[in-house]
C-alpha positions in Angstrom: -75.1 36.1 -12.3 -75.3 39.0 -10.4 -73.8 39.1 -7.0 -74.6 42.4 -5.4 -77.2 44.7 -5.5 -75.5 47.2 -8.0 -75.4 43.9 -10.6 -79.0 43.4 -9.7 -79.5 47.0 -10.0 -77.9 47.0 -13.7 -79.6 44.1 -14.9 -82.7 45.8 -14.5 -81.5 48.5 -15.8 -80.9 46.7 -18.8 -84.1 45.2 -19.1 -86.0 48.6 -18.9 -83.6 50.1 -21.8 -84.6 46.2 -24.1 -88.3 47.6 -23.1 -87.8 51.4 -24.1 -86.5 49.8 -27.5 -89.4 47.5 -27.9 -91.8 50.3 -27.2 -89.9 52.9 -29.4 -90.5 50.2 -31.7 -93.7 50.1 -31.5 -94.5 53.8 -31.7 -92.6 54.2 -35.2 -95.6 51.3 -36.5 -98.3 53.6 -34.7 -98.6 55.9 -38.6 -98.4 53.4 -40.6 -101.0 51.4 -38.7 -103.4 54.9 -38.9 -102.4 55.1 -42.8 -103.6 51.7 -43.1 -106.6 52.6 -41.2 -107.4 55.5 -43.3 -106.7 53.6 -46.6 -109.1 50.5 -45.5 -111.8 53.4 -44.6 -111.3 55.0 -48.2 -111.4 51.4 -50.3 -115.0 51.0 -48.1 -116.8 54.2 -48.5 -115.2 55.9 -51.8 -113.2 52.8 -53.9 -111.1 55.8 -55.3 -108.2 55.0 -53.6 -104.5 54.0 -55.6 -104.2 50.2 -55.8 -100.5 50.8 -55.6 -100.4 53.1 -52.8 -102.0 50.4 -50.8 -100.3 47.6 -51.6 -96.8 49.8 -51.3 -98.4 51.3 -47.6 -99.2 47.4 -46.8 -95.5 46.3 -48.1 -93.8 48.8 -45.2 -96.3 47.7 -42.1 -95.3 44.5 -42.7 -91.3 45.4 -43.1 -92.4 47.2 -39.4 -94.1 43.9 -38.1 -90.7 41.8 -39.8 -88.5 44.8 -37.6 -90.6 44.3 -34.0 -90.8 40.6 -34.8 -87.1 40.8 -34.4 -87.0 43.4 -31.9 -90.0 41.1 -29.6 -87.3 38.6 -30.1 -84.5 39.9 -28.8 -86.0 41.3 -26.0 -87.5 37.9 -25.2 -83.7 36.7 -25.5 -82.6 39.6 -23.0 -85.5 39.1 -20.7 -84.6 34.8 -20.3 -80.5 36.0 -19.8 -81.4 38.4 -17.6 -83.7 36.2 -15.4 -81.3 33.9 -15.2 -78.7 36.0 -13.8 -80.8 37.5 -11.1 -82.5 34.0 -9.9 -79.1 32.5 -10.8 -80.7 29.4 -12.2 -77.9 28.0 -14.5 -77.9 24.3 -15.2 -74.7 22.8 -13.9 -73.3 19.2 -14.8 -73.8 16.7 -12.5 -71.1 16.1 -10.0 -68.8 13.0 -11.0 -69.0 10.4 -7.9 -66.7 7.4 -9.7 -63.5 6.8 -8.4 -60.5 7.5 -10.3 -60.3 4.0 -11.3 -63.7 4.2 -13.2 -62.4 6.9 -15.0 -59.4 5.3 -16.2 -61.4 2.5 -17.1 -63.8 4.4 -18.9 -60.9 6.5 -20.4 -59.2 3.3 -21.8 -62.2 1.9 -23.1 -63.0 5.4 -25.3 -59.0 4.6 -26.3 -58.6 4.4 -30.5 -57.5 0.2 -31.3 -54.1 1.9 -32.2 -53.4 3.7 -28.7 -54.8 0.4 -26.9 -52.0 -2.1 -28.8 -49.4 0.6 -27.6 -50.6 0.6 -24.2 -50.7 -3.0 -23.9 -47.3 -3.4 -26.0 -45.3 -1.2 -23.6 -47.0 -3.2 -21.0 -46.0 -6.9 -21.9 -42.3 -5.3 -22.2 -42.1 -4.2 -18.8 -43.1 -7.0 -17.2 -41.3 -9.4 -19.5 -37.9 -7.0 -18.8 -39.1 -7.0 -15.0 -39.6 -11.1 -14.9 -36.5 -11.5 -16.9 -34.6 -9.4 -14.1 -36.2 -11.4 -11.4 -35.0 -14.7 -13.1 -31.6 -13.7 -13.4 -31.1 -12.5 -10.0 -32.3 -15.5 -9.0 -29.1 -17.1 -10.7 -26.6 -14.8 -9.1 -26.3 -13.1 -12.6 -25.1 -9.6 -12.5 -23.3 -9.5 -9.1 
């Protein structure tokens, strides 16, 4: 997300380059799109021209369209990242408003069976140890 104006100034500067590409891309189909002009104009007036020429010219203008498919892509990819940087519109998670108590709850409760026998296990023998030294303090034993 950019934060100053030089970040600002270097994400557009990105964007322009992604559109240079695009239109460089562009420019390389410009031929092949005048061949295949030329070639429909020849099969209408003359019918003399190479059935194979045209179906290799129309096999390479659409391996061009496949390449600035990919290359419209891409720059639709760059132009979405770089928007969100400059208008800094990131999704974040919602803030977590339970208390610490709901989240030990909630932790316990996403516990395996295994870990929640251990828990409760370790549990029962502290209080039963705690109990048991209550009781015998109670006699006098121990003193």
């Amino acid at each position: 997300m950019p934060v100053t104006l030089e970040d600002l100034v270097d994400s557009t500067r990105r964007l322009a380059d992604s559109n240079f590409a695009t239109a460089a891309a562009i420019n390389k189909l410009v031929p092949a799109f005048e061949q295949l002009r030329r070639d429909i104009y020849d099969i209408k007036n003359d019918r003399e021209i190479d059935n194979n020429a045209l179906a290799i010219t129309v096999g390479k203008l659409n391996t061009d369209l496949a390449l600035l498919l990919n290359n419209v892509k891409a720059a639709q990819e760059d132009v979405k990242t770089l928007s969100k940087d400059v208008t800094a519109s990131h999704t974040l998670p919602p803030r977590d408003e339970r208390t610490t108590a709901e989240r030990v709850i909630e932790k316990f409760e996403r516990m395996p069976t295994a870990t929640k026998l251990w828990v409760f296990a370790l549990i029962l023998i502290i209080s039963v140890g705690f109990g048991l030294h209550l009781i015998l303090a109670a006699f006098g034993v121990g003193n």
